[in-house]
VMD Tcl script that draws the C-alpha trace (Angstrom):
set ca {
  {0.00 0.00 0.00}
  {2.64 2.66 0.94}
  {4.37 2.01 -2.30}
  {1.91 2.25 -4.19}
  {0.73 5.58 -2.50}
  {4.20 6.96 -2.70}
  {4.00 6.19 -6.48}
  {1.02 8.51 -6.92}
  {1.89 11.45 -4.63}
  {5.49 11.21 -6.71}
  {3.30 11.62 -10.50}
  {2.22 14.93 -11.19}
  {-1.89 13.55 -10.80}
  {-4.01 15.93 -8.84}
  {-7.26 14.76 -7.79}
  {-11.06 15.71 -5.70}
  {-12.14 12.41 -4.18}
  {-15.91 11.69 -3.26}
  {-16.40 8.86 -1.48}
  {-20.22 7.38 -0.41}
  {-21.40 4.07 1.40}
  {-17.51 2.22 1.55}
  {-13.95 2.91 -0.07}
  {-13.98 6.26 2.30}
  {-10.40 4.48 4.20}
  {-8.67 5.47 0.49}
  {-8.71 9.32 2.36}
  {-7.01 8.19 5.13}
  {-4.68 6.00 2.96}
  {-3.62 9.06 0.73}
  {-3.01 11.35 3.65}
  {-1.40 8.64 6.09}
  {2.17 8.61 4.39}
  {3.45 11.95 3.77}
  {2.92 14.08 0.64}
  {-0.71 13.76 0.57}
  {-0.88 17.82 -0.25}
  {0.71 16.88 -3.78}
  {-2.14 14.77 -4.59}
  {-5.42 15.48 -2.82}
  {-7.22 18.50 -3.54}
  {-10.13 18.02 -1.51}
  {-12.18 14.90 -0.08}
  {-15.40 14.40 0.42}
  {-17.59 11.84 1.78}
  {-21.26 12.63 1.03}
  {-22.62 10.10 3.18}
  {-26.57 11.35 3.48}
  {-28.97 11.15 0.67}
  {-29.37 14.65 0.83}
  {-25.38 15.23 0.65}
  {-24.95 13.34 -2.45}
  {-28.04 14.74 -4.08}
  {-26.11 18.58 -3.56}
  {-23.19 16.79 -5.40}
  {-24.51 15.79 -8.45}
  {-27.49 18.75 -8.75}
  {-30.09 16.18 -8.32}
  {-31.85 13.17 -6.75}
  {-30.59 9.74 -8.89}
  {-32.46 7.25 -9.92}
  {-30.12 4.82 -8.12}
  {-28.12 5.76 -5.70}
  {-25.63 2.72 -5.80}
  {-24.79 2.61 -9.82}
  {-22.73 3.00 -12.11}
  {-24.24 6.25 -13.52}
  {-24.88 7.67 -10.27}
  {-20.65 7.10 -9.67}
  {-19.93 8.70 -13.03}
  {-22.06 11.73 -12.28}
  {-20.33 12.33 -8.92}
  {-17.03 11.80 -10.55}
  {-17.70 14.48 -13.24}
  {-18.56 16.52 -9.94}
  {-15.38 15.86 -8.19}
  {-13.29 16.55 -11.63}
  {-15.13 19.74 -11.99}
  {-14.28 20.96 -8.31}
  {-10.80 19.95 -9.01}
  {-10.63 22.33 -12.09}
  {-11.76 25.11 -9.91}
  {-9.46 24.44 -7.22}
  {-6.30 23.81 -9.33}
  {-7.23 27.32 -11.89}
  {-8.49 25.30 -15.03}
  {-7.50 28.72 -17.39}
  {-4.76 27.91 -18.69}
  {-2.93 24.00 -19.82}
  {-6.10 21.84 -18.34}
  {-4.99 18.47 -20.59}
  {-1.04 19.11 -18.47}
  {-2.23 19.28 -15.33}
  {-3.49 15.32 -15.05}
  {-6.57 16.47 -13.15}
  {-8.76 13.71 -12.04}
  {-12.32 13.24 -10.30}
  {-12.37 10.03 -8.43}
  {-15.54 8.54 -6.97}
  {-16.69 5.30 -5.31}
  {-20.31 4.48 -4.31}
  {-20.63 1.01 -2.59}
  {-23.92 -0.92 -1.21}
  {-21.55 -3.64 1.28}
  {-22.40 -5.64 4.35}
  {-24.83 -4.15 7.01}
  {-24.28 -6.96 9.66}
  {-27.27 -8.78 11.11}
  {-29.72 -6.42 9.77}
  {-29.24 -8.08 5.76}
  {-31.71 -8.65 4.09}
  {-31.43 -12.03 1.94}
  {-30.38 -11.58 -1.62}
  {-28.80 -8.27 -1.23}
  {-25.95 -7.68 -3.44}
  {-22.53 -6.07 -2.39}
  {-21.29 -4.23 -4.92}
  {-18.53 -1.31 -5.27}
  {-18.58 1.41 -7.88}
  {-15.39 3.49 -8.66}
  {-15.38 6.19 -11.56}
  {-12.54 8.50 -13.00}
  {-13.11 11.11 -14.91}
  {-9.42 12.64 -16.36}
  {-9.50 15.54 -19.19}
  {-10.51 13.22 -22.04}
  {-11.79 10.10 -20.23}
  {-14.44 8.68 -17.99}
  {-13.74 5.05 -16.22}
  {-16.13 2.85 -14.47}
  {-14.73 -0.14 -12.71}
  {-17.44 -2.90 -11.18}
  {-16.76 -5.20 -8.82}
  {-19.75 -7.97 -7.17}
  {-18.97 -9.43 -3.67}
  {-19.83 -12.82 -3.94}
  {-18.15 -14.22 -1.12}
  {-19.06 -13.75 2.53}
  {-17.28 -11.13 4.70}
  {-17.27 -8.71 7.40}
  {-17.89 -4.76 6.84}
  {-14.25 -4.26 7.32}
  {-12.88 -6.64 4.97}
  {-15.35 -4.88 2.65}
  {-14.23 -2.10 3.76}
  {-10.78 -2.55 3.01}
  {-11.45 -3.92 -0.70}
  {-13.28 -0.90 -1.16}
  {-10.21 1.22 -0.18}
  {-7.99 -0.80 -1.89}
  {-9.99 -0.46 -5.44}
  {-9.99 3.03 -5.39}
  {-6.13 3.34 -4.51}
  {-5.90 0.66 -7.39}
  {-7.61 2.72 -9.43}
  {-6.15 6.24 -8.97}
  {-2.51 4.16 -9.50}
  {-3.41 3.03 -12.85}
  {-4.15 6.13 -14.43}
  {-0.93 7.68 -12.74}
  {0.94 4.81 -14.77}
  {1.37 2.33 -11.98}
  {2.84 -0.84 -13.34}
  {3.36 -3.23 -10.88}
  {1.08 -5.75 -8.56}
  {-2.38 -4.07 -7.57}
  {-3.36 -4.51 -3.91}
  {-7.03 -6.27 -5.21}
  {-5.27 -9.30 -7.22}
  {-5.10 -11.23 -3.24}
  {-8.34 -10.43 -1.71}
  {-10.59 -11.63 -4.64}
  {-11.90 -15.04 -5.06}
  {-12.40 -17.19 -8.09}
  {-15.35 -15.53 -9.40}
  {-14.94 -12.38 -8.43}
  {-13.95 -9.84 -11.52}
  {-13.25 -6.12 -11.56}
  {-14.88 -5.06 -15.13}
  {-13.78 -2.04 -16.67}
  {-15.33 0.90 -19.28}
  {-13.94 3.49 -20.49}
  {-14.83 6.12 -23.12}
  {-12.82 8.75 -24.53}
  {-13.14 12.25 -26.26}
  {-11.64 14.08 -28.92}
  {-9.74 17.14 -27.46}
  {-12.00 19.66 -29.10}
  {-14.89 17.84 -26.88}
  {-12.67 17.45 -23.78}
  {-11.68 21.34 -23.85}
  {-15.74 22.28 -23.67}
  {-15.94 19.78 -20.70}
  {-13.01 21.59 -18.85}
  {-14.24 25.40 -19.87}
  {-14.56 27.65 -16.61}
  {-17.86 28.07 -15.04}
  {-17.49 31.74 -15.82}
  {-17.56 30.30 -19.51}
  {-20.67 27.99 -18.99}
  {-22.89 30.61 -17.53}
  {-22.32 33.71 -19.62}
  {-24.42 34.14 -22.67}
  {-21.26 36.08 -24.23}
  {-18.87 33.67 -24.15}
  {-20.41 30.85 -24.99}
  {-18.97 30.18 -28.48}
  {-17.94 26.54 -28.78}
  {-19.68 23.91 -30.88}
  {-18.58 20.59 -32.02}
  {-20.51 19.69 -34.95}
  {-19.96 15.57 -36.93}
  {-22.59 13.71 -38.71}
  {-22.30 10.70 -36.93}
  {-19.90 8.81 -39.91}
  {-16.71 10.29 -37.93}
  {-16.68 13.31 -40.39}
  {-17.04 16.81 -38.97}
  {-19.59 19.38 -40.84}
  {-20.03 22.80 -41.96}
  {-23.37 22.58 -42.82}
  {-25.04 25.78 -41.06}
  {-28.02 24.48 -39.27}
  {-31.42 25.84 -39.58}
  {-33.52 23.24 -37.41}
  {-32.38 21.93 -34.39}
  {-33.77 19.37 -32.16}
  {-32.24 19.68 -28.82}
  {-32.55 17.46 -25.61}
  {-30.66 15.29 -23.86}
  {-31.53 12.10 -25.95}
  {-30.63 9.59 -22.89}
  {-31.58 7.79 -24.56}
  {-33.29 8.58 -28.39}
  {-36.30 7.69 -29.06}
  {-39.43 6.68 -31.02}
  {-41.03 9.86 -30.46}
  {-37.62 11.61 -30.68}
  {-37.71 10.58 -34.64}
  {-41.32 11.13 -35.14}
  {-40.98 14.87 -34.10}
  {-37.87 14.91 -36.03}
  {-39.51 13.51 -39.32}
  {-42.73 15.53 -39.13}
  {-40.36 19.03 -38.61}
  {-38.60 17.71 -41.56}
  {-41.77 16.98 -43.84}
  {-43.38 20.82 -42.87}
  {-40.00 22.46 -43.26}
  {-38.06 20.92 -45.61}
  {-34.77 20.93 -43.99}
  {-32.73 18.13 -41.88}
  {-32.76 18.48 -38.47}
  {-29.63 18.70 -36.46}
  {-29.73 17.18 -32.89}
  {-28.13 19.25 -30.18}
  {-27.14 18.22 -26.95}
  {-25.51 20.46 -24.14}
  {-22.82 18.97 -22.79}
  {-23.39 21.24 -19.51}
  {-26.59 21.57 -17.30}
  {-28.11 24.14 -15.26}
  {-26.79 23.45 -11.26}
  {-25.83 19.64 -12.81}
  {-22.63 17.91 -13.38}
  {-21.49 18.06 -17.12}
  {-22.04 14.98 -19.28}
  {-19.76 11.89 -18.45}
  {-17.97 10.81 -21.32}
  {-19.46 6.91 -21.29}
  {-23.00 8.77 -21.51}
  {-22.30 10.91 -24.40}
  {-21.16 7.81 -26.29}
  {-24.62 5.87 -24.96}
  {-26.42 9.22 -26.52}
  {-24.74 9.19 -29.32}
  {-25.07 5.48 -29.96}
  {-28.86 5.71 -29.91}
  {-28.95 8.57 -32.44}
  {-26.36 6.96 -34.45}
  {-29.01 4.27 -35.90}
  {-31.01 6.98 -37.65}
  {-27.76 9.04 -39.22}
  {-28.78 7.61 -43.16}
  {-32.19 8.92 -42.20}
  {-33.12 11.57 -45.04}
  {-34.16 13.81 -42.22}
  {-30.97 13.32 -40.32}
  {-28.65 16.48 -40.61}
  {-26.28 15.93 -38.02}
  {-25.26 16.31 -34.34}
  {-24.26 19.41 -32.47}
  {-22.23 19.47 -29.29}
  {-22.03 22.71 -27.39}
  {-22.05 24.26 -23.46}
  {-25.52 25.94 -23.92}
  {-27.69 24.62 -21.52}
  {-29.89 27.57 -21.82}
  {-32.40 28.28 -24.75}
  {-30.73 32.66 -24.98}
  {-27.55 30.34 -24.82}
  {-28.57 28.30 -27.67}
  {-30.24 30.90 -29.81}
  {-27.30 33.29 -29.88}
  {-25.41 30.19 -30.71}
  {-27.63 29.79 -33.82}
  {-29.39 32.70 -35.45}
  {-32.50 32.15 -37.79}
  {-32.63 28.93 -36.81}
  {-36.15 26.88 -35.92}
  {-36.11 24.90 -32.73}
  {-38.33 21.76 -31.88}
  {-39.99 21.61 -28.53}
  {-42.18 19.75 -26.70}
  {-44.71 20.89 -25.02}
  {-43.38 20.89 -21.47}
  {-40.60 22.73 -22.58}
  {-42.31 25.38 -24.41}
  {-44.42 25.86 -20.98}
  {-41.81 26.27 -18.92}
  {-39.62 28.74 -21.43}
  {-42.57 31.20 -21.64}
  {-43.90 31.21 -18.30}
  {-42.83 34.53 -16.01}
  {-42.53 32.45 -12.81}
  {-39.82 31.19 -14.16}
  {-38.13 34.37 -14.80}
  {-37.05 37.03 -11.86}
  {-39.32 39.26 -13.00}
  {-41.82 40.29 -16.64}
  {-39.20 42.25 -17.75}
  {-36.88 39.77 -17.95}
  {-38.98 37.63 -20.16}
  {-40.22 40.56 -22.48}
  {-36.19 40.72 -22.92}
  {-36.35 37.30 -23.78}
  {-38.41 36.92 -26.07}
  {-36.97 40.90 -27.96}
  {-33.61 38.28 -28.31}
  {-35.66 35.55 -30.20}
  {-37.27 38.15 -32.57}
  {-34.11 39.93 -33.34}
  {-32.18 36.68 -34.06}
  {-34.76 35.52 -35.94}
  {-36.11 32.66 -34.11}
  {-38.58 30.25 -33.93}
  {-40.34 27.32 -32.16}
  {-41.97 24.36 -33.89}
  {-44.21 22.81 -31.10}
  {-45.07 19.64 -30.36}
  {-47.78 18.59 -28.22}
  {-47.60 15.72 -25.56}
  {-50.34 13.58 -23.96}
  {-50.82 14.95 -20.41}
  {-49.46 18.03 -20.74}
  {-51.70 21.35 -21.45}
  {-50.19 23.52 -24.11}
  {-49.82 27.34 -22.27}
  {-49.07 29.74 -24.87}
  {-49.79 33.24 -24.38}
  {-50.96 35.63 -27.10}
  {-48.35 37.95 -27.45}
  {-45.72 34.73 -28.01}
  {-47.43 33.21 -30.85}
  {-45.92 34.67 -33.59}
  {-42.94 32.76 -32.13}
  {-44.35 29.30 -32.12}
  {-46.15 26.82 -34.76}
  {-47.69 24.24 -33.01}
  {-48.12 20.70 -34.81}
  {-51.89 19.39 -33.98}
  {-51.48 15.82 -31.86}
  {-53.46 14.56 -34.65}
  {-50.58 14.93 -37.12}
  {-48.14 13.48 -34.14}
  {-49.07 10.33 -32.39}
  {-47.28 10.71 -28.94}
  {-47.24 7.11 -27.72}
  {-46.26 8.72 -23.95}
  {-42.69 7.28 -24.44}
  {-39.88 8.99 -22.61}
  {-36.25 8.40 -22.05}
  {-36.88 7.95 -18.22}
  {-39.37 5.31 -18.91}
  {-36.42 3.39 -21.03}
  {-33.41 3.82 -18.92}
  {-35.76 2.32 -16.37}
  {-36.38 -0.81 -17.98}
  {-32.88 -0.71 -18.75}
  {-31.69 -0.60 -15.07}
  {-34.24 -3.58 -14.33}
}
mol new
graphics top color blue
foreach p $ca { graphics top sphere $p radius 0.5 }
foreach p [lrange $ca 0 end-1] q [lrange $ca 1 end] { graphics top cylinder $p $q radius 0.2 }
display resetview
């Protein structure tokens, strides 16, 4: 173990750990040998369900998962760029956000069945790692415990080029396997990812936009209809919308997705590829135009990104973009909406079963709304599906 610590406080990594439900003795691990101040940013062990919700900007769907591990590792990477000064030679500075979320041994009080499982996730400049290990043999909370630790100091040593023995290879048994996934980014992507939050939140400065059709060839098409949303994944309703804006406009439809959110982590790298992936199917689709990447999590973000351009909505998402309360005060809105008209823009709406349309009269020269007769909304959504998925 000290070796192996030594090793990593002597490479020039830098890292925020987050640490929730096991692996939280990898703290005391990194700080018990000396030079701990070389390495460790900041730790963090957001133990309540309330803690961990703060971290990642919102309640999970699982709280023990792979996703939920990736999410507060994009957390932890993004609080090390603010603590290390990300302006200047981000891809040099071998900044990492390390996370582990485990569900281990509760003692007496088990219930039969349960699964022990520990979750570790890196996310470096241009990479996000999951690694997955299942407990199948029977053991104390501390000798959990102390795999736990050990993964995540096995972990941080890899990607700080650690070549000899790892401290898990003699506490596993037989059928006990550490898997591993990875996904990478180009550095034009990975440079959005790492941009300040200064950068993020201004309307200014937010510039960048990484536009490919899918093929692995980049684009210069300008786009005049985009379709943006988080696609997590695409779907069936996803394409109808896209089809029918095709069919009334006559122009392909370019799907946008932010790789930022409002008070969220950014996109994890293994996500964007599963978001991709499911739009990647449809790319020799006549209406298919493309996919853009940018940091505009914001609709004023996204139309100054994009003048005269025609942007499909649903209808909870039109309701909630013209609705005051959701603005600090009337003016702000009127302001809003002055922006759309001078660059130009417009809304083609799509209604959605359950939801009433609320569009006020003096917004409606903004907006075409397609009838639900013309768009059979089956009540599909990307929640629903990752759902099933997780089951």
């Amino acid at each position: 173990m000290r070796d192996i610590i030594m090793h990593i406080h002597d490479s020039p990594c830098q890292l925020v750990l987050a640490a929730t439900g096991g692996g939280a003795g990898a703290i005391d691990q990194l700080l018990r040998y000396g030079g701990g101040s070389a390495t460790v940013l900041e730790a963090l062990v957001p133990y309540s369900s309330k803690a961990l919700d703060e971290l990642i900007g919102k309640k999970p769907e699982k709280y023990v998962s792979p996703v939920t591990v990736r999410a507060m590792a994009m957390a932890a990477y993004r609080r090390a760029l603010s603590l290390a000064g990300n302006d200047d030679g981000v891809a040099e500075k071998r900044l990492m956000g390390v996370a582990a979320s485990c569900k281990l041994s509760v003692g007496d009080d088990e219930r039969e069945g349960r699964e022990h499982k520990i979750f570790v996730a890196i996310q470096s400049f241009d990479k996000t790692l999951v690694r997955t290990l299942i407990l199948r043999k029977e053991r104390s909370r501390e000798e959990e415990e102390y795999i736990a630790t050990c993964m995540v100091v096995d972990s941080i040593a890899k990607e700080c080029s650690w070549t000899g023995n790892l401290l898990l290879e003699e506490l596993l048994c037989g059928d006990e396997v550490v898997e591993e996934r990875e996904a990478t980014a180009s550095k034009e992507v990975a440079q959005m990812l790492a941009l300040p939050d200064n950068i993020m939140n201004s309307l200014d400065l937010v510039s960048d936009v990484v536009q490919f059709d899918l093929g692995g060839e980049n684009v210069t098409e300008k786009p005049e209809v985009i379709f943006s949303g988080s696609f997590d994944p695409c779907h069936k309703n996803h394409i109808q919308m896209a089809e029918q804006a095709f069919n009334k406009l006559g122009k392909k439809v370019h799907f946008e997705i932010s790789l930022t959110n409002v008070d969220k982590p950014s996109i994890d790298l293994i996500s964007l590829q599963e978001r991709l992936d499911s739009l990647r199917k449809y790319k020799d689709y006549v209406f298919f135009g493309g996919v853009l990447l940018t940091v505009a999590p914001l609709f004023i973000q996204k139309v100054n990104l994009f003048e005269k351009a025609t942007f499909i909505v649903g209808a909870d998402t039109v309701n909630r973009l013209f609705k005051t309360r959701y603005y600090r005060n009337v003016e702000d809105m009127r302001d809003m909406l002055q922006y759309f008209r001078n660059r130009n823009t417009h809304f083609l709406v799509f209604q959605r079963k359950g939801v009433d349309l609320e569009l006020e009269p003096d917004i409606l020269d903004l907006c075409e709304v397609v009838p639900l007769d013309d768009y059979l909304d089956n009540g599909t959504s990307s929640t629903s599906i990752r759902n099933v998925v997780q089951k």
